[in-house]
N, C-alpha and C positions, 0 to 999 in steps of 0.2 A: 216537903221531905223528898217526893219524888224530882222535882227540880234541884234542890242540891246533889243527888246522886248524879245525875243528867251533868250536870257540870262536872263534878269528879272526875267522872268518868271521859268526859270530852278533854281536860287538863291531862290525866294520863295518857290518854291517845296523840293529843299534842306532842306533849314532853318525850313519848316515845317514838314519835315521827322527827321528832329534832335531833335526838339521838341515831335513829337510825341514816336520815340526811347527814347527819355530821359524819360521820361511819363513812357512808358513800364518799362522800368529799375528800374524806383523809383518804379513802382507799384510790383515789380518783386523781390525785392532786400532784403525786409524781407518772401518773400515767400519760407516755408519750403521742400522742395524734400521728396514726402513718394513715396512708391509700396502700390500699390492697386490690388485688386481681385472683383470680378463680384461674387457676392449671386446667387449662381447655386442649382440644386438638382443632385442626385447622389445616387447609393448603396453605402453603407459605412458596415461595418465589423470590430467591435471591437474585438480586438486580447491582448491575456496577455502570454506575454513569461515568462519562467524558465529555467533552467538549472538543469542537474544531471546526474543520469548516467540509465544503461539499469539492469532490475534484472528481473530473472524469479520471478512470481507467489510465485512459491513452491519451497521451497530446502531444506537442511537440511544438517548440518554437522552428516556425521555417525560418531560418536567415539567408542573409545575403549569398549567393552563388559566382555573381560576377561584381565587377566594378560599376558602377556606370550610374545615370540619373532615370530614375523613373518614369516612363512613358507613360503605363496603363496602368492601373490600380482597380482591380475588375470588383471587389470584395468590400465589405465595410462590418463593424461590431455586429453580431447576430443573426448574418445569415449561413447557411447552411448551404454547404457545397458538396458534389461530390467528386469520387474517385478521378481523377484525371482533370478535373476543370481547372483554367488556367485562373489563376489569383493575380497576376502581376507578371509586366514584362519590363525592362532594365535596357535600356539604349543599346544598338544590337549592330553598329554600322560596321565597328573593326571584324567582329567574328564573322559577320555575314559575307562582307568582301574576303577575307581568308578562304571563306568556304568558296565563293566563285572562284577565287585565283587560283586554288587546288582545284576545281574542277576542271579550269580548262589545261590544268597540265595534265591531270588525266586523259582528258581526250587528245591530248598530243601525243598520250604516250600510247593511246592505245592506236593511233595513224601510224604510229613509225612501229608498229609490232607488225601493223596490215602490213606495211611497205617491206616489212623482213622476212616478212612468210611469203610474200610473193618472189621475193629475193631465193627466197629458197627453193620455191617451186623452177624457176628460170634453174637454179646451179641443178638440180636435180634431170629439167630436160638436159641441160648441155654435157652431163653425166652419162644420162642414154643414149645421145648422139656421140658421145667419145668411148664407146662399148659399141656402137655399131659399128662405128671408124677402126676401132681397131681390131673387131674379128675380122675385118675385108683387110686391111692393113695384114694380120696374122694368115688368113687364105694367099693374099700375093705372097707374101715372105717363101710360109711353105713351100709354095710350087718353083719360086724361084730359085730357093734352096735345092731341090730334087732336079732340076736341069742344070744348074750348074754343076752338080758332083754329077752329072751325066756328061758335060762338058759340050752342050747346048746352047748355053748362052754368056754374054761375057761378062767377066769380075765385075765391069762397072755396074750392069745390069742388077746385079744380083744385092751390089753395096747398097745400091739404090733402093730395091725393095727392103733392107734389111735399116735404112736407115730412117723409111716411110713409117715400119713399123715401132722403130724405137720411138719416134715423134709421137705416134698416136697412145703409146702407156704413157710416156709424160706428162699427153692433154690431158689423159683420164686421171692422172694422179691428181694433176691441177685443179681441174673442176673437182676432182671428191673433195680437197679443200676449200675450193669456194664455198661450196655445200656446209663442210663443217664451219668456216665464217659466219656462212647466213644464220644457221642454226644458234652459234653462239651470240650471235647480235641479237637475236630474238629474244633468248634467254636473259641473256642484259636487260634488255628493254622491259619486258617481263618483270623482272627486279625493280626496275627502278619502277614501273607502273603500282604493284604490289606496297613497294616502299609509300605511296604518293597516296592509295587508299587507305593505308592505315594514317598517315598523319592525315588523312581525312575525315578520318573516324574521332579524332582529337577535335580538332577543328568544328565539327557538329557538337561534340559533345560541350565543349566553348559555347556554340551560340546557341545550343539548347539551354544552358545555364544561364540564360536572360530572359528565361519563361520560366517562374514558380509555378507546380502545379499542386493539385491538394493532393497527399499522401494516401486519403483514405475520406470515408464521408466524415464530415464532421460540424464542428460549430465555429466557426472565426469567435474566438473571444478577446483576443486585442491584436489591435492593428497602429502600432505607435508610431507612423510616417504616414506621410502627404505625397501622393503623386509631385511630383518634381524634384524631388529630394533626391539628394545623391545618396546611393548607396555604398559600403564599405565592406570588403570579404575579410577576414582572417583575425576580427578582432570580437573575442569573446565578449555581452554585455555589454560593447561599446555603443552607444546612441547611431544607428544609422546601418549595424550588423543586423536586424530583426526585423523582420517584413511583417510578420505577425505569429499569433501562436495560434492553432487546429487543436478542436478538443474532439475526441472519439466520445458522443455524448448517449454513445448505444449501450455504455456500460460506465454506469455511475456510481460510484464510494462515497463512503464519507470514511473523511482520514481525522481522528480524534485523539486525546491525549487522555491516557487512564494512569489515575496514580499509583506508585508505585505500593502502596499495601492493597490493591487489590487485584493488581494484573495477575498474580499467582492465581485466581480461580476463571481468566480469561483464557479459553482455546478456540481452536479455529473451528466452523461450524456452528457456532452459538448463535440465535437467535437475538436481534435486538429489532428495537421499534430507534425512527431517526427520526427529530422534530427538527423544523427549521424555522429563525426566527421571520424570516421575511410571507412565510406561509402559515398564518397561526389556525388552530384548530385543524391540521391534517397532519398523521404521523407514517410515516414513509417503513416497511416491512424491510430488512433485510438482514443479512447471517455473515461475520465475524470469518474475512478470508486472508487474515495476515496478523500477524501478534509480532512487535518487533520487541528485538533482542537486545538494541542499547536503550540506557538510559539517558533521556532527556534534561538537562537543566531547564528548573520549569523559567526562569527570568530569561534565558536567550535562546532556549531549543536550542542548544549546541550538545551535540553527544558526549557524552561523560569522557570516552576514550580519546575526546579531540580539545577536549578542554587542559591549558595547559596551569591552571592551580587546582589545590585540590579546595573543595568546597564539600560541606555539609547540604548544603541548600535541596529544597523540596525534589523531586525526581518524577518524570511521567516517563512514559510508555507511549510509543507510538501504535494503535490498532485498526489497520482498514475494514470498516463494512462496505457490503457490495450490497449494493439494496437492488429489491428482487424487480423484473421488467414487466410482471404481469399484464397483460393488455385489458382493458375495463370493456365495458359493452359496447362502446364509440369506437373500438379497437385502437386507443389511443394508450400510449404508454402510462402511469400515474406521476414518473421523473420528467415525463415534458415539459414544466414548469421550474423545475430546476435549472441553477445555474450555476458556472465555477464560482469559487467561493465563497458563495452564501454561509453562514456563521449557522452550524446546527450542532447537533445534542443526541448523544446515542444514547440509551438502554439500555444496556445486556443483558440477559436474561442468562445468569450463569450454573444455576440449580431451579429443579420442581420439587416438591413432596407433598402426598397427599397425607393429608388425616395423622400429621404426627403432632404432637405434643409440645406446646410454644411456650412461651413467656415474652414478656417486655423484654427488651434489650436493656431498660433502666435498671430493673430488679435485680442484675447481676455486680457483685460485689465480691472484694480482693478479702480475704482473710486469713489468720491461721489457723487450721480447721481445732488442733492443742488447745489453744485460748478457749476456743469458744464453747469448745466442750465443757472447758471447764464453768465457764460464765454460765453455762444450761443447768449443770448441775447445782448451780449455787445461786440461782436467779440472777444472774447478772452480777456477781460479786467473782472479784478473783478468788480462789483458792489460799492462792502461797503468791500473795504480795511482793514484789520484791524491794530488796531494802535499797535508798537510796545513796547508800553507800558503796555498793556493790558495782564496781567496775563496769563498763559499757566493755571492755571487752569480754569479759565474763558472762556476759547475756550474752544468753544463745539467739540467732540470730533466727528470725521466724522463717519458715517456708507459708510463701500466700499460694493459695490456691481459689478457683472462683468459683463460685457457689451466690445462692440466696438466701434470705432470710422465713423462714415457714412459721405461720402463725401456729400454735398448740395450747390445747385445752389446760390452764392451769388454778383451783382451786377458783371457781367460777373468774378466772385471769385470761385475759389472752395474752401468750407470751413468746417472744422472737425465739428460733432455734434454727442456726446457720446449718446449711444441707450443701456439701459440695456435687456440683453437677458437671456434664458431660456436656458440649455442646453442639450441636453439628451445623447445618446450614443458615446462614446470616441474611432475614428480607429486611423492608424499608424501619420497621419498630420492633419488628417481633425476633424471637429466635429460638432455631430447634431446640428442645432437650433427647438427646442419646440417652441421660441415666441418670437416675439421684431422683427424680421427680414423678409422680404420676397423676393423671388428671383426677384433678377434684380438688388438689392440696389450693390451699391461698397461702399466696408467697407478698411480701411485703413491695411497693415497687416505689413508693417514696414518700415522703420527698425527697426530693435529692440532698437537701441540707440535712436531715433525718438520716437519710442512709450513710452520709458521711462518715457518721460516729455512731450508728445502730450497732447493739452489741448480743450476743445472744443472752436469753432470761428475762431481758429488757418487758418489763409489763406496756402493752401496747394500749390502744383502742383504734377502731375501725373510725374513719372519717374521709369518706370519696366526693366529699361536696368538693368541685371542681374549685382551683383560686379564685378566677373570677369571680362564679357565684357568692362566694363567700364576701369575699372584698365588699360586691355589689348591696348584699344584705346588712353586713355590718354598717355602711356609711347611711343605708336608708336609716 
């Protein structure tokens, strides 16, 4: 007897554990599987990458200066010159002989200035000698003059003294113009010597033009001619114009291309890290000293404003970092293994915040906040269905706004309820909440095929076993 009770009793408990299993199951069975996350606080650090490559600062193609074929080619790819050293010198025989032939006419002209100044010196004693001549010439006259109105001595006498005198103011007249001759010949010669240094000054400036010197210290980083090669002046990019290019490698950028939906949070002064592919595992420090203003075509890098059809196509942004020159303990730069364009990778570090309140960047979803209210109030059912009769333009047209999905306590239920939220700063997964949210909430964050069509009311269950995982159990 006490044995068949024992069974009774284990068949009831059965039948009631089947019931209540079936219960679970039915309650289970439209219940959707999302991954959830915990409303936490956190640092977060909004970053904008680019791509490009590395270019000194300053550089400069030296070209051609004069004509001619190449003698000395002092320089080759990668060394390092500086201020004033000669790079190359260009066949030099016309401008050199120029320069002798104008010297020696300078020194003739400075022989025939000697020979005019002495010319002057002579007019100027025979000046003083016809001023002595003729106060003794003006002494006879006088006296001569006063004896003959005395009636002393005769007319002839006296014509005589008066005509000695007239001869000696004529010499003097004379010679004061030889004098102003000499003078003036001087002054000519002068002119023309004058004339003869300045086209001498051309002349040098000529055959210094067949000496390239380096502008500034630098790096030679191409040098696309051979000593003996002729050189060519006046032709831009033409094979034979370009001795070589000088890079100023004391102040190194990197010049990168940022796309066009993010340059709006790129200004000048921002901190980035710069990796380069050719240096793996070191990231080079530097700060955001140029944000350009035209738009890029990302397939030809031709500026929007020079491009002559119009095009939709992708858009970057040109932005220079200057990466910083710090000296390390060797007192050696950390950019002295840099080169012009090496292919590198900026970082911009365009916001900080501490300790504010994030979420997944997945979690965030387009809705209309109407709908979903109503779907919360009615567990995920519409309200006022609309008839499918009813004009498409007669439906009013939603306003989406972006929010998340918040799990909530429903009748031992978890169930979805759309929370429109605020956003602020945007890092590499995460992203600020301003408003709508506060930590502690679990907000739903996928899967992505689930949130597609996640609706609010939606009866959820919790399942964060990663895919993988899962995939990997299911097949064992």
């Amino acid at each position: 007897m006490n044995v068949k009770k024992i069974l009774i009793i284990l068949a009831i408990v059965i039948v009631a554990g089947g019931v209540v299993g079936l219960t679970i199951w039915r309650s289970q069975a439209n219940v959707i599987e999302v991954t959830t996350t915990t409303v936490g606080r956190q640092d977060l650090t909004s970053i904008v990458s680019g791509t490009g490559q590395i270019k000194p600062k300053t550089y400069v193609n030296i070209g051609a200066t004069a004509f001619g074929r190449i003698t000395n080619l002092n320089v080759k790819e990668g060394d390092h010159v500086k201020r004033g050293a000669v790079l190359a010198t260009v066949e030099s025989v016309q401008p050199a002989a120029t320069v002798a032939a104008q010297d020696a006419t300078i020194e003739a002209s400075k022989t025939d200035i000697t020979s005019y100044l002495a010319a002057e010196q002579t007019a100027k004693a025979n000046i003083a000698q016809a001023k002595a001549d003729l106060e003794q010439k003006q002494l006879d006259f006088d006296r001569a003059k006063a004896l003959f109105n005395d009636k002393l001595i005769a007319k002839q006498d006296f014509d005589s003294k008066k005509a000695a005198y007239d001869s000696s103011v004529a010499t003097l007249q004379q010679r004061q113009a030889a004098l102003a001759q000499a003078e003036a010949q001087t002054a000519s010669q002068r002119g023309h010597m004058n004339q003869a240094v300045a086209s001498q000054r051309a002349n040098y400036d000529a055959l210094d033009k067949t000496i390239s010197r380096a502008p500034f210290d630098g790096l030679v980083t191409n040098v696309p001619v051979r000593e003996g090669e002729t050189m060519v002046v006046g032709i831009q990019n033409a094979e034979g114009s370009t001795l070589m290019t000088l890079a100023d490698m004391s102040v190194i950028t990197a010049e990168v291309k940022v796309d066009e939906t993010d340059i709006v949070n790129v200004q000048l002064g921002q901190t980035a890290d710069v990796t380069v592919d050719a240096l793996p595992g070191r990231t080079f420090q530097g700060h955001v000293t140029e944000v350009g203003d035209q738009a890029l075509l990302r397939t030809t890098g031709v500026a929007t404003s020079q491009s002559t059809t119009g095009t939709e196509e992708a858009k970057d942004f040109k932005v220079v970092i200057t990466l910083d020159q710090t000296p390390d303990d060797s007192g050696s730069s950390p950019t002295d293994a840099l080169r012009p364009g090496l292919s590198a990778t900026a970082k911009i570090t365009t916001a900080r915040r501490a300790n504010i309140v994030t979420i997944p960047i997945q979690a965030i979803v387009q809705r209309d906040p109407i709908e979903e209210k109503e779907l919360t109030a009615n567990a995920g059912k519409p309200l006022k269905p609309v008839s499918a009769s009813t004009p498409a333009s007669n439906k009013p047209k939603p306003v989406l706004v972006q929010g998340v999905y918040v799990l909530v306590a429903d009748r031992n239920k978890q169930r979805t309820t759309f929370v429109p939220i605020i956003t602020g700063v945007t890092g590499a997964t995460d992203i600020e909440v301003t408003g709508g949210l506060t930590a502690g909430q679990t907000v739903v964050t996928g899967r992505y095929k689930i949130l597609r069509t996640l609706k609010s009311g939606t009866a959820v269950k919790i399942n964060n076993i990663p895919d993988v995982v899962a995939d990997s159990s299911s097949s064992s």
